[in-house]
C-alpha positions, 0 to 999 in steps of 0.5 A: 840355925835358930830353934822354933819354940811356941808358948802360950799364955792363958789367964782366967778372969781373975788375972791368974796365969795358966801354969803346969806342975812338972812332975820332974822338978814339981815346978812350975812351968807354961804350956808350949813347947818346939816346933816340928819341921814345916809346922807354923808356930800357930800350929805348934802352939795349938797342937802342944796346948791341946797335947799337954792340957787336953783342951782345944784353944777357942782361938790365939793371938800372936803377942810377941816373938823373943830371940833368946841369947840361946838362939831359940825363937820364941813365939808367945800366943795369947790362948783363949779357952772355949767357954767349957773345957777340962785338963786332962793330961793323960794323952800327953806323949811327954808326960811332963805336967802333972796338974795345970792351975790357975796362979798368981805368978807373984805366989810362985816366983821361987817355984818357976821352972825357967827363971823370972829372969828369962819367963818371958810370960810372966814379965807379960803378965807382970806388966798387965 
């Protein structure tokens, strides 16, 4: 049985990633997170962006789906912001994020909370 996970990628025009600070390891990490049961991986990927970043994405492409050697199944979105929008983390139920940044992926390789290895995110960005 394979676990259901969806991430979002998001980058401002400047070619910087949307990441988080997690207050547990202060390292940096993507919004997402697992599915519920029944719930699509386009719900799961709006809900958990609006439950961690406090923003309703204006809309989500599907990029890829990943099937790690863990047996998680990853579904990676492209997310666009609306043209106003503010973080806010204090609705968030797991409180993992303490601020969300606009980075460069090369200036915090050493700070990724999962490895560039397997951050399937910033291999995208990585290949532009």
């Amino acid at each position: 049985m394979y676990r259901r996970y969806s991430i979002v990628y998001v980058k401002d025009c400047q070619d910087r990633v949307l990441m988080g600070r997690r207050r547990d390891s202060d390292k940096f990490t993507n919004p997402g997170g697992g599915a519920n049961k029944n719930e699509c991986s386009a719900e799961c990927a709006a809900r958990e962006f609006k439950e961690e970043t406090g923003v309703n994405l204006e809309s989500l492409n599907l990029i890829k789906v990943f099937l790690t050697d863990e047996k998680n199944l990853i579904y990676m979105y492209e997310g666009f912001l609306p043209e106003e929008y503010e973080f806010d983390t204090t609705e968030d139920p797991d409180q993992e994020v303490e601020t969300w940044e606009w980075v460069d992926p090369f200036d915090i390789i050493d700070e990724l909370h999962i490895p560039v290895e397997k951050n399937v995110i910033v291999q995208y960005w990585a290949k532009g």
